[in-house]
C-alpha positions in Angstrom: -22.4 9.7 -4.9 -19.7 7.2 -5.3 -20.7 3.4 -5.6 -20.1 1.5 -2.7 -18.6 -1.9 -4.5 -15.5 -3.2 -2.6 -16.0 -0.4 0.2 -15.0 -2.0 3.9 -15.3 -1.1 7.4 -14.3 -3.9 8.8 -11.7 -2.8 12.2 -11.7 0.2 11.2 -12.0 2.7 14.6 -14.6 5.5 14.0 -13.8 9.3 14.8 -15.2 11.8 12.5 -17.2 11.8 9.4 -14.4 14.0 7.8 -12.7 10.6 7.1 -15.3 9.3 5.7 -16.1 8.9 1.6 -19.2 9.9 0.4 -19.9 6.0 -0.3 -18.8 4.5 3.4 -21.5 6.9 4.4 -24.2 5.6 2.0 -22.7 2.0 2.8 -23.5 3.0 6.8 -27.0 4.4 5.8 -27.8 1.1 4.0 -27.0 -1.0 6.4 -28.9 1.1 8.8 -32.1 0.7 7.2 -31.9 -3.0 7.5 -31.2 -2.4 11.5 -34.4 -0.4 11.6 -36.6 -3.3 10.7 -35.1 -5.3 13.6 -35.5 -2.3 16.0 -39.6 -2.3 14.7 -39.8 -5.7 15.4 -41.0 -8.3 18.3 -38.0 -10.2 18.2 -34.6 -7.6 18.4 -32.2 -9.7 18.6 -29.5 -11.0 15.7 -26.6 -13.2 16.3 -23.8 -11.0 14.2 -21.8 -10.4 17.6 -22.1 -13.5 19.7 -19.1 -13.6 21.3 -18.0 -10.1 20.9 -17.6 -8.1 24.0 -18.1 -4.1 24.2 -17.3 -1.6 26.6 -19.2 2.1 26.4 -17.0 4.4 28.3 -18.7 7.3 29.1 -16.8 10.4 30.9 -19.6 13.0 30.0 -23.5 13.1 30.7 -25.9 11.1 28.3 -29.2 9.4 27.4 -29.6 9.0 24.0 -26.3 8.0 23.2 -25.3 5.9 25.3 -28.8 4.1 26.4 -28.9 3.7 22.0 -24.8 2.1 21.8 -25.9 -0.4 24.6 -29.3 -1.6 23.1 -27.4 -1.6 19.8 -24.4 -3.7 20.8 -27.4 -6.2 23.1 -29.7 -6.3 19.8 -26.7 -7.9 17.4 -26.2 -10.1 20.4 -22.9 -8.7 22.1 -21.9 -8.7 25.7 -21.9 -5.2 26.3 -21.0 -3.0 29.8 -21.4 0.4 30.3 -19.0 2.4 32.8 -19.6 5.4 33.9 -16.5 7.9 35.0 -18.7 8.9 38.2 -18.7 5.2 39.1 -15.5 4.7 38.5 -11.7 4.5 39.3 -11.1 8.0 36.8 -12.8 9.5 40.2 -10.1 8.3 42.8 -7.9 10.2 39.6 -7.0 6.9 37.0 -5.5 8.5 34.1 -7.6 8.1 30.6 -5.1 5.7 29.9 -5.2 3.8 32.5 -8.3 2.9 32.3 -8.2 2.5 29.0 -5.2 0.0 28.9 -7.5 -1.6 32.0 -10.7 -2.4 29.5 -8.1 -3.5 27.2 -6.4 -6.0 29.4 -10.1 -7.7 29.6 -9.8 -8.7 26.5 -12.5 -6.3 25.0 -13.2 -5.5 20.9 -14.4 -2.5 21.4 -14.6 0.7 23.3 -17.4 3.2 22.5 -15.9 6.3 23.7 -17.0 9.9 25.0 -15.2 12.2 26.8 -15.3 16.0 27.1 -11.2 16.5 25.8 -11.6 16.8 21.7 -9.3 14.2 20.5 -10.0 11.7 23.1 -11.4 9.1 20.6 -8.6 9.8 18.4 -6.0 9.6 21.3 -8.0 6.2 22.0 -7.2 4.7 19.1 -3.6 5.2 19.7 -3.3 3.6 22.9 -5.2 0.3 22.6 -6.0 -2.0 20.1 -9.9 -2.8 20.1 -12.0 -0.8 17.6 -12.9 2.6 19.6 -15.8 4.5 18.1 -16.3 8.3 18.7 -19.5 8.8 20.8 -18.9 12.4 21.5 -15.0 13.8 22.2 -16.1 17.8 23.5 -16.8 20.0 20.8 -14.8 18.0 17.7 -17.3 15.2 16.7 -20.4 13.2 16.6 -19.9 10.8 13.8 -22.9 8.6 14.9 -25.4 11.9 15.9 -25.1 12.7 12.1 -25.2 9.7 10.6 -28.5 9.4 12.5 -29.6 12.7 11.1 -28.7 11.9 7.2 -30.4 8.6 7.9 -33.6 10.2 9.3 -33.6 13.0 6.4 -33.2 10.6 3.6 -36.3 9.1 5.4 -38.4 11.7 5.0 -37.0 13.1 2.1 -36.3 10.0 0.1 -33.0 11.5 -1.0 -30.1 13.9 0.4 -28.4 15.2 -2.8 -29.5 19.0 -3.6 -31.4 19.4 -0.3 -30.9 22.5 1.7 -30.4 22.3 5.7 -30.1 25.2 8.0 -28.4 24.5 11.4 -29.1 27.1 13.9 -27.8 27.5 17.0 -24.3 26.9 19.1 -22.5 26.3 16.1 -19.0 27.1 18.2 -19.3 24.2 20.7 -21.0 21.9 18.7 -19.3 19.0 17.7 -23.2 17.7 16.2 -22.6 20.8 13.8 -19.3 19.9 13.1 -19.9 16.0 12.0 -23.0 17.1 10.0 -21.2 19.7 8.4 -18.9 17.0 6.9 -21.4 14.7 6.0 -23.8 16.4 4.8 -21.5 18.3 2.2 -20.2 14.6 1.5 -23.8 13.9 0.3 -24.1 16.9 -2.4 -26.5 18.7 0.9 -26.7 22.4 0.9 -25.8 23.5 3.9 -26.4 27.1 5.6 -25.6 28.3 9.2 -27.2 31.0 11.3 -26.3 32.1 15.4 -25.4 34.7 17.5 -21.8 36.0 15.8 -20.7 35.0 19.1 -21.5 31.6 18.8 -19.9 31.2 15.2 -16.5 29.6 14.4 -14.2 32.7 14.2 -12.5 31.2 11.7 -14.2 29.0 9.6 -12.7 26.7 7.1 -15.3 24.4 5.1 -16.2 25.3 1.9 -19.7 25.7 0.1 -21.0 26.4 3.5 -22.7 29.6 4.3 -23.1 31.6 7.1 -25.7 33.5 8.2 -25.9 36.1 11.2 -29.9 36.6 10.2 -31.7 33.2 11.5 -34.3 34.2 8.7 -31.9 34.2 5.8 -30.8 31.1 6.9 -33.8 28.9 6.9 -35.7 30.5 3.6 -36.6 28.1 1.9 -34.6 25.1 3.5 -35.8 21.2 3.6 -34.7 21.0 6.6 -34.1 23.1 9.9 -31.6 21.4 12.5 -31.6 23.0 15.7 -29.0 23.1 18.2 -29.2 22.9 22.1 -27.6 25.6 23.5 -25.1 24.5 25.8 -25.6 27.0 29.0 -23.6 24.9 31.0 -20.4 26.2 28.1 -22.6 30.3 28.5 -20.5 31.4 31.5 -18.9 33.9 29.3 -21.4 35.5 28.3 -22.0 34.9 24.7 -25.5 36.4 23.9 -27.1 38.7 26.2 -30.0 36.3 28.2 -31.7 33.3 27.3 -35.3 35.7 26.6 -33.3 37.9 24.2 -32.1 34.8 22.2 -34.8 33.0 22.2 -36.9 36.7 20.3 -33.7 36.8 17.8 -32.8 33.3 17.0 -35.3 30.6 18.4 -37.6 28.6 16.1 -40.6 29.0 16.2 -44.0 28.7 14.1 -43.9 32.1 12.8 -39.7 31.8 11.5 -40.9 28.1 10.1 -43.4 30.1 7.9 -40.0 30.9 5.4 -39.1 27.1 4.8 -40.4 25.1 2.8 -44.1 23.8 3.6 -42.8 20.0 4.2 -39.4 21.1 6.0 -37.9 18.9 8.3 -37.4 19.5 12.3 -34.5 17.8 13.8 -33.0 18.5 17.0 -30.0 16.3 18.5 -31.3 16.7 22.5 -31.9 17.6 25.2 -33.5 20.6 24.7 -34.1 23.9 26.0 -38.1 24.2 25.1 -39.1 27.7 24.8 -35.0 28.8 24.4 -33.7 27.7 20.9 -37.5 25.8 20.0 -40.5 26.3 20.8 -43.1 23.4 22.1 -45.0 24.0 19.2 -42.4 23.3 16.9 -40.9 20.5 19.0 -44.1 18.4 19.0 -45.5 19.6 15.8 -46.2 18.1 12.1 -42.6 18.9 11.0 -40.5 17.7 13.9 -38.9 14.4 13.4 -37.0 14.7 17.1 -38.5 11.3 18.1 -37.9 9.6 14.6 -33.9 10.7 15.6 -34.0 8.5 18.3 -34.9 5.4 17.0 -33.2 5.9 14.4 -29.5 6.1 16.7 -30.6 2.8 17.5 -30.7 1.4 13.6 -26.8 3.7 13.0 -25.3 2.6 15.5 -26.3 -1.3 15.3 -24.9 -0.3 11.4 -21.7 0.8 12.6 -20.9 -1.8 15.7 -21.9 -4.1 12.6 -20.0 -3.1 9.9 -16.8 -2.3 12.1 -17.0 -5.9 13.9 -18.2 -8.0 11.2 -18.3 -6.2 7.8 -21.5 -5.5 7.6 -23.3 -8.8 6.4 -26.8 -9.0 8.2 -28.6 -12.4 8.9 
């Protein structure tokens, strides 16, 4: 992996992991690390962004993400707000940027963005000036979701180089697949892909990936399984035949874990559908690392508020 000397993030807006370098994402990972220890602690709270104010704007449904970007921005010691579109003037039909040029007006530095249009961070970035930072722009990216995965398998795993990851599930409409995808190649990860054919890119264009129709190909002997939601609220067309029939072909469960590795890895990006793509078993057994995750998108995203706001130093 490339060494991170005179690498800087400082005001620089955040959109995908496919423009990151191999060492911005160990620099991110690093940092992140030291974040953990204040999110374990009594006291969370640093000083790095007194002064600084955020804004999460969030057009689409969350928890994780957005409950993790506020406690992240409040634990550096920034005055953040959270807006959500159903609260706001994008329902009497404000434009994206209109409200966008509004948060900028207030004299914001920056604007954690999701939105269900892909290129709506990008877009963003365009239009005002504060830092925006991709939490989510409809099937395109996640940046942070898989920074928070690498961070939580290195973990584990004490390393990322020459581990093999199987993500199974909506790979079509998932913009978590898509960021990992990036970063984990990035990191010298193997990476291997099984779902419905239906639910596969038609035509897909990153290479040293593989792609599996068979679920079972794909997670023989893996490190690490990451399973996807699948999004029935994007199923209206039909793509597998019901919910019973993909959970028999394609769901993870106990039995499918038995051809991974003994110590493989369970991530999951949530919410899930228990009993569709994973089972409870799996969900709450000895190789799931869901919960880990979400601590962990505190620590990554206090990294990368941090390192884009200040550069990165930590007190």
């Amino acid at each position: 992996m490339e060494k991170t000397s005179e690498v800087h993030m400082c005001e620089r807006n955040i959109i995908d992991l496919e423009d990151f370098t191999a060492a911005e994402i160990r620099m991110v990972l690093d940092v992140a690390k030291k974040m953990k220890k204040i999110v374990c602690s009594d006291v969370k709270k640093l000083s790095n962004l007194r002064g600084r104010a955020i804004v999460n704007l969030f057009c689409e449904p969350s928890t994780r993400t957005r409950t993790s970007f506020e406690l992240a921005g409040k634990y550096l010691g920034a005055d953040v707000v959270s807006i959500n579109a159903s609260t706001s003037s994008i329902v009497k039909g404000e434009s994206l940027r209109d409200t966008l040029k509004t948060i900028e007006a207030m004299g914001v530095d920056a604007v954690v963005i999701r939105h269900k249009a892909e290129g709506s961070a990008e877009y963003a970035s365009k239009v005002i000036t504060p830092i925006i930072i991709n939490a989510g722009d409809g099937a395109h990216a996640h940046p942070s979701q898989a920074l928070l995965d690498l961070f939580t398998i290195e973990q584990f795993k004490n390393r990322l180089e020459g581990l093999k990851v199987a993500i199974v599930g909506d790979i079509l409409h998932s913009r978590v697949a898509r960021s990992d995808i990036y970063g984990m190649t990035k990191v010298g990860m193997e990476v291997h892909l099984a779902g419905p054919k239906t639910l596969l890119p038609r035509f897909f264009q990153f290479d040293g990936v593989q792609v599996h129709e068979n679920v079972e190909d794909a997670i023989k002997n893996a490190d690490v399984v990451n399973v996807l939601r699948i999004q029935l609220e994007r199923q209206q067309a039909g793509l597998f035949p019901s919910p019973r029939e993909y959970a028999r072909v394609f769901g993870i469960n106990d039995e499918r874990l038995k051809l991974a590795k003994d110590d493989v890895l369970i991530l999951h990006p949530g919410p899930q559908n228990k009993g569709l793509e994973i089972s409870n078993a799996v969900t709450y057994g000895k190789s799931s690392a869901i919960h880990e995750q979400v601590q962990n998108g505190v620590a990554v995203r206090m990294a990368l508020l941090n390192l884009t706001l200040c550069g990165g130093e930590v007190d």
